[in-house]
C-alpha positions as a Markdown table, in Angstrom:
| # | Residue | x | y | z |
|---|---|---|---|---|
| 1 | Unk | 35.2 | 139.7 | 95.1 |
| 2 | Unk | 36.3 | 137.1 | 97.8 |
| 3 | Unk | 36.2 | 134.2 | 94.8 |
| 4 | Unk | 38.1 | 136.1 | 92.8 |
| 5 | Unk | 40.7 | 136.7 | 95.3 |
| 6 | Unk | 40.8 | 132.7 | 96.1 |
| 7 | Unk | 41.5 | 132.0 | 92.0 |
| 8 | Unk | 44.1 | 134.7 | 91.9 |
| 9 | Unk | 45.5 | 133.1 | 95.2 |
| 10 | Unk | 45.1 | 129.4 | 93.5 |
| 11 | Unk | 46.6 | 130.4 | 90.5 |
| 12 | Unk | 49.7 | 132.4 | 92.1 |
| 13 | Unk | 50.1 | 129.1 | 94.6 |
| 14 | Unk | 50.4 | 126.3 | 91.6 |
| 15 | Unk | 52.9 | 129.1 | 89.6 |
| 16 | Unk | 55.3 | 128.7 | 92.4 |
| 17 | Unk | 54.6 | 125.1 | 93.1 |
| 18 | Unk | 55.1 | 124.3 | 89.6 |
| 19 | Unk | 58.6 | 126.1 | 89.5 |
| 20 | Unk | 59.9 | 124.2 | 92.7 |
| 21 | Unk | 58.8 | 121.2 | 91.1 |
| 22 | Unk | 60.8 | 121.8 | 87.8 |
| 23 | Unk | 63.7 | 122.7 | 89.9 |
| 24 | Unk | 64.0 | 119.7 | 91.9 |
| 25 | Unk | 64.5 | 117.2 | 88.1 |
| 26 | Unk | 68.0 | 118.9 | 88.0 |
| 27 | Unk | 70.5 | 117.2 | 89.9 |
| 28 | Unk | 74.3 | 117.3 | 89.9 |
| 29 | Unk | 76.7 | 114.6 | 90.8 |
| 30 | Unk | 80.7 | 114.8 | 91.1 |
| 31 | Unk | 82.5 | 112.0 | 89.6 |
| 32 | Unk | 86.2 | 111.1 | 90.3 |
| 33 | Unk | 89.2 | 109.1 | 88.3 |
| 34 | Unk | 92.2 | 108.2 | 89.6 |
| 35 | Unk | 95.1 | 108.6 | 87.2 |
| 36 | Unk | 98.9 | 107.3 | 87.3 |
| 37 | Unk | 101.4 | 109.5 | 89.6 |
| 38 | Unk | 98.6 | 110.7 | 91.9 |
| 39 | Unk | 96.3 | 112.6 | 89.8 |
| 40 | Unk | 92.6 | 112.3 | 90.2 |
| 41 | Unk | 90.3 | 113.9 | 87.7 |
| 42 | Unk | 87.0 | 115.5 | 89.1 |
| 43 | Unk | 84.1 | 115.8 | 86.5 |
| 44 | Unk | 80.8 | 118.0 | 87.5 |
| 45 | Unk | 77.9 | 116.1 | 85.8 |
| 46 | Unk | 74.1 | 117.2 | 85.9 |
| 47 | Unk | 71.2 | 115.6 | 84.9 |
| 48 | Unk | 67.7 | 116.2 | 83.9 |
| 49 | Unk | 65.3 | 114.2 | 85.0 |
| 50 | Unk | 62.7 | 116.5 | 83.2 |
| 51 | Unk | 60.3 | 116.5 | 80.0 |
| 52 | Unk | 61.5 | 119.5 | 78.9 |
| 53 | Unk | 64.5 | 121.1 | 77.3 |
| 54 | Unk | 66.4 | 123.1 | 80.3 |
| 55 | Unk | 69.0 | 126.4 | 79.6 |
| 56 | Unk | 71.3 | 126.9 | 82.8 |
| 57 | Unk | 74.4 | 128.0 | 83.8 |
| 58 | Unk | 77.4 | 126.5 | 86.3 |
| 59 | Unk | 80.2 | 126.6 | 88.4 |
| 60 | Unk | 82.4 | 124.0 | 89.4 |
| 61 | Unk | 85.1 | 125.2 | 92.3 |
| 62 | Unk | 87.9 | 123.2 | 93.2 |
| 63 | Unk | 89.6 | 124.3 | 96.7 |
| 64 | Unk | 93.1 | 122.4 | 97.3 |
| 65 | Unk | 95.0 | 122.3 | 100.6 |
| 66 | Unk | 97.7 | 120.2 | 100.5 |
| 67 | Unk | 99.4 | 118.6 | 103.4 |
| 68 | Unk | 102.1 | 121.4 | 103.7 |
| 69 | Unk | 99.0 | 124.0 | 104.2 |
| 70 | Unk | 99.3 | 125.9 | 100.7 |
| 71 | Unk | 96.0 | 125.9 | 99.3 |
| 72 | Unk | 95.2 | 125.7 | 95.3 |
| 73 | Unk | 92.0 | 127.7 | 93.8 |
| 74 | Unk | 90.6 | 126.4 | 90.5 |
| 75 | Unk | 86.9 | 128.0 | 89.5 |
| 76 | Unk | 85.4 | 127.1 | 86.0 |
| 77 | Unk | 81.6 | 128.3 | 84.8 |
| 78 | Unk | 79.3 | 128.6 | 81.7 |
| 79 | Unk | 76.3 | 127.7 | 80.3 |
| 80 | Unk | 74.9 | 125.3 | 78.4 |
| 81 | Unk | 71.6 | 123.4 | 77.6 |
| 82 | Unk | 70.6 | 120.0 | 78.2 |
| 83 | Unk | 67.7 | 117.8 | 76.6 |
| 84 | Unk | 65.3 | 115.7 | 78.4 |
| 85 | Unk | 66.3 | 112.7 | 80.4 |
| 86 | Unk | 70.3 | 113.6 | 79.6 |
| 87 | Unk | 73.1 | 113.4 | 81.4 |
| 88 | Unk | 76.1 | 116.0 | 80.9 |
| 89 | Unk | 79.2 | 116.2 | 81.8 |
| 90 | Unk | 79.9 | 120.1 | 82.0 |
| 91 | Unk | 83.6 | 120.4 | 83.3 |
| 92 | Unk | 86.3 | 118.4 | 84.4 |
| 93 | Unk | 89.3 | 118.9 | 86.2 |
| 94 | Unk | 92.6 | 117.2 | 87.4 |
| 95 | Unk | 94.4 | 117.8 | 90.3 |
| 96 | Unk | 97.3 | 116.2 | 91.9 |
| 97 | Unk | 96.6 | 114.3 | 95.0 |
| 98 | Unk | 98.7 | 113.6 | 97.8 |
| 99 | Unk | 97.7 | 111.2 | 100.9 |
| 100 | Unk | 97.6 | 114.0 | 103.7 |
| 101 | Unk | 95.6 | 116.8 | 101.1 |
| 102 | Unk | 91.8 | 117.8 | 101.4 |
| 103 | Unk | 90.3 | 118.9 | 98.4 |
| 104 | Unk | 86.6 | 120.9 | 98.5 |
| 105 | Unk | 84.5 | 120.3 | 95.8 |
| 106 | Unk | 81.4 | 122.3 | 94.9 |
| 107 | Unk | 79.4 | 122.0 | 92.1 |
| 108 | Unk | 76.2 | 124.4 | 91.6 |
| 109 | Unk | 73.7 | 124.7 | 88.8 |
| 110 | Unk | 71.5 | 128.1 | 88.1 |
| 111 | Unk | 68.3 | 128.6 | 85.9 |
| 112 | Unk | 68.6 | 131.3 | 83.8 |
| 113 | Unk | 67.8 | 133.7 | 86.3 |
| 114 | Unk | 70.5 | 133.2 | 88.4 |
| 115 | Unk | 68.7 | 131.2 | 90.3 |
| 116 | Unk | 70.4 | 128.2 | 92.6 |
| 117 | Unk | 68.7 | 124.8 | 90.8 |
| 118 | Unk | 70.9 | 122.2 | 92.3 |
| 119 | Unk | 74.5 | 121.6 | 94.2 |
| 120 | Unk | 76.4 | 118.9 | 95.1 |
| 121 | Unk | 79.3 | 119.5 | 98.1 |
| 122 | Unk | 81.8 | 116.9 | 98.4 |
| 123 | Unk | 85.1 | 116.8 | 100.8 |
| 124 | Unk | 87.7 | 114.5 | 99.4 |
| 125 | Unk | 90.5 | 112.7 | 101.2 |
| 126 | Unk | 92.4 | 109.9 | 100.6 |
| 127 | Unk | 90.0 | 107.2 | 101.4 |
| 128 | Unk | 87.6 | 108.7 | 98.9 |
| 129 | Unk | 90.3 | 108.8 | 96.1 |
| 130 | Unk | 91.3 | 105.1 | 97.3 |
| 131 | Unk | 87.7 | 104.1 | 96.3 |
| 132 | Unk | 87.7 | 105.3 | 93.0 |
């Protein structure tokens, strides 16, 4: 009885090691382009680093608050599949950019379960626009 517990244990151990491990080849990235007259276009990207074909689902939320203190809400989602070793671009966005604004960024990929696989968080200002 004991050994059989141990296997069960073993086996119930390497499931849930296995999914972490499948989780962590998804990764997201946000990439920004400046434009003329102050626009800046944010992409969400993810890739899969992986050996096998992945289903998942996102959301890319842009949060805008501009140097006069109004704030701007733009939220886009869906799903979509990616093959090994891809990269995708799965939205992109433009916003208009002034020096004094702070723009949130948060990009987050789910497994088909609805469960959080990746994010990537950035906080732009003007030196990050500047850069690009």
């Amino acid at each position: 009885m004991p050994q059989k517990l141990y296997v069960l244990s073993l086996l119930l151990f390497s499931l849930n090691f296995g999914t972490a491990q499948e989780n962590d080849n998804i990764t997201t990235d946000i990439e920004l382009k400046t434009q003329q007259n102050n626009l800046v276009s944010i992409s969400g990207v993810c890739h899969n680093n992986s050996s096998e074909i992945q289903n998942l689902n996102y959301s890319l939320n842009v949060q805008k608050i501009s140097n006069t203190g109004s704030k701007s809400n733009n939220s886009q989602s869906g799903t979509f599949t990616i093959k090994p070793n891809e990269n995708k671009t799965l939205s992109t966005t433009t916003i208009n950019f002034e020096a004094k604004d702070q723009t949130r960024v948060v990009l987050t990929v789910f497994n088909s379960m609805k469960i959080q696989v990746a994010q990537q968080q950035k906080l732009l200002t003007i030196k990050d626009i500047i850069k690009n």
